[in-house]
C-alpha positions in Angstrom: 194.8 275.6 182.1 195.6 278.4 184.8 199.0 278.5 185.3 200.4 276.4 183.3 203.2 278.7 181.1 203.3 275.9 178.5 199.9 275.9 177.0 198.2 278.5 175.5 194.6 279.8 175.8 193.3 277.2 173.9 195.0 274.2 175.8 197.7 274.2 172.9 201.2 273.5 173.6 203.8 276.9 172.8 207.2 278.1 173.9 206.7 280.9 177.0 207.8 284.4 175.6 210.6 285.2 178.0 211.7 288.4 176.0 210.3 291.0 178.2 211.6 289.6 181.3 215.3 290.6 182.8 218.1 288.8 182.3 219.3 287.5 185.6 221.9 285.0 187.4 220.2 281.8 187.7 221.1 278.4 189.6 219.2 275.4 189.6 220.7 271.9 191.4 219.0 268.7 190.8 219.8 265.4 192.4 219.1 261.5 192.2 220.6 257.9 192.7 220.9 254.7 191.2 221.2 251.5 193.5 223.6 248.8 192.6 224.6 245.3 195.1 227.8 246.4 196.4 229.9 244.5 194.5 228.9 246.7 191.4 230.0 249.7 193.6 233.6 248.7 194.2 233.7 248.2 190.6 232.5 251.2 190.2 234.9 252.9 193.0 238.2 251.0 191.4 237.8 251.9 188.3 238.1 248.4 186.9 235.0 248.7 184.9 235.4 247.0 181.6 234.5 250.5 179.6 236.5 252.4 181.8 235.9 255.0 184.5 232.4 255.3 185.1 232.1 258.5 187.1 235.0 260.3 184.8 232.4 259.3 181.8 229.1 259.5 183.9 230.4 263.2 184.7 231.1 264.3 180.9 227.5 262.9 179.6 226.2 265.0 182.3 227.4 268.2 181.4 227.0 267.2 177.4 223.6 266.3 178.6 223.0 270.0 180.6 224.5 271.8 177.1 221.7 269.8 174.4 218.8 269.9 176.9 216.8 272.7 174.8 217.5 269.5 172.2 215.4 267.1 173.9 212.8 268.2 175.5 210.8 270.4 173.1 209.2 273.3 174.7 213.0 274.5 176.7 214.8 277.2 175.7 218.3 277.2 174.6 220.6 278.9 177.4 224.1 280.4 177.6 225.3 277.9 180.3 228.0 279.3 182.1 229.0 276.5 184.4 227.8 272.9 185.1 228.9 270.4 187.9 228.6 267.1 188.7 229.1 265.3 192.0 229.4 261.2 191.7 229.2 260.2 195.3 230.0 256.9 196.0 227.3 255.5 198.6 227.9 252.1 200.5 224.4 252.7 202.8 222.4 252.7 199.4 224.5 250.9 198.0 225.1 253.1 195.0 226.0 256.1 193.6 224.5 259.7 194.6 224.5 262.4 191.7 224.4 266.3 192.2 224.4 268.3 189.2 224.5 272.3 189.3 223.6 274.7 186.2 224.2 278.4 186.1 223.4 280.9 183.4 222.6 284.4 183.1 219.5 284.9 181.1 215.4 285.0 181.2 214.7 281.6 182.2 216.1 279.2 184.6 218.1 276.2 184.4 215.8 273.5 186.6 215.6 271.3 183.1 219.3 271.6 182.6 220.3 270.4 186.2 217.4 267.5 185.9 218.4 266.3 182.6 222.4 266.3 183.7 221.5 264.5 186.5 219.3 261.7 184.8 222.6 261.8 181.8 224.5 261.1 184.7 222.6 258.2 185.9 221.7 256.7 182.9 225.3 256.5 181.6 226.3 254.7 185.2 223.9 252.1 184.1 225.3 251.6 180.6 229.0 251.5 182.0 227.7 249.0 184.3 225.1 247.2 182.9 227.0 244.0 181.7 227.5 243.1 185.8 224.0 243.9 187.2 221.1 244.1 185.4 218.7 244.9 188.4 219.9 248.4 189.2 217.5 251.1 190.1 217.2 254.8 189.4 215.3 257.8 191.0 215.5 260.5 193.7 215.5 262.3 190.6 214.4 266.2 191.4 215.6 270.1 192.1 216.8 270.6 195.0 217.5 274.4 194.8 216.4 276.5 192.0 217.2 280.7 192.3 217.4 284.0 189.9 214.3 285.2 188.4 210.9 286.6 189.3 209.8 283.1 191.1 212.5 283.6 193.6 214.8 281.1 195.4 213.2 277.7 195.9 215.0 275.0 198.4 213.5 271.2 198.6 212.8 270.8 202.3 
């Protein structure tokens, strides 16, 4: 199991000790996209959806999303957050919607899950809002783009 932080010497799951390393500024930025026809986008883009504005609610499950993420997946660590953001981009060449989501803390580990897990939120509630006029919609894309701050260093998807 070499090099794999979650599992022990045994092959059993645990939670990676972070306490002896430093506390440092950390950023992590994950991105994805889910594909609708295009008349689902310029509902989307109007705001005529029947429950509302999608990106305004898409945006706030995100960062609700970033804040519970040591909640749901069981082996993160709960972080300070100190900022999240969310892009919606409109897209007519996919058709669809784009989503960038940004974490920052200061602390011992970083904040790739966070970003991920705002950005799938983010995607996931699009689909809900939406769901009642196209079934067929697609997700992925879904993956860090830029994680930096800690021993690992700066990492930037090609």
């Amino acid at each position: 199991m070499t090099g794999l932080t979650h599992f022990d010497a045994s092959g059993q799951a645990h939670m990676v000790d972070v306490s002896q390393k430093p506390v440092t500024d950390r950023i992590a930025t994950a991105e994805g996209w889910i594909k609708t026809n295009i008349d689902t986008l310029a509902i989307i883009k109007s705001g005529d959806a029947k429950k509302g504005d999608v990106l305004g609610v898409a945006r706030l499950a995100a960062i609700m999303a970033a804040k519970k993420t040591a909640d749901l997946i069981p082996l993160c660590h709960p972080l300070p957050i100190t900022k999240v953001t969310v892009d919606l981009l409109p897209d007519d060449d996919l058709p669809g919607i784009r989503v960038i989501s940004t974490v920052k803390t200061s602390g011992q580990t970083g904040v790739e899950m966070e970003a991920l897990t705002a950005t799938s939120t983010a995607l996931l509630t699009v689909f809900d809002m939406v769901k009642a006029v196209q079934k067929d919609m697609e997700i992925g894309g879904i993956k860090v783009t830029l994680k930096d701050g800690g021993k690992s260093g700066k990492y930037e998807a090609p």
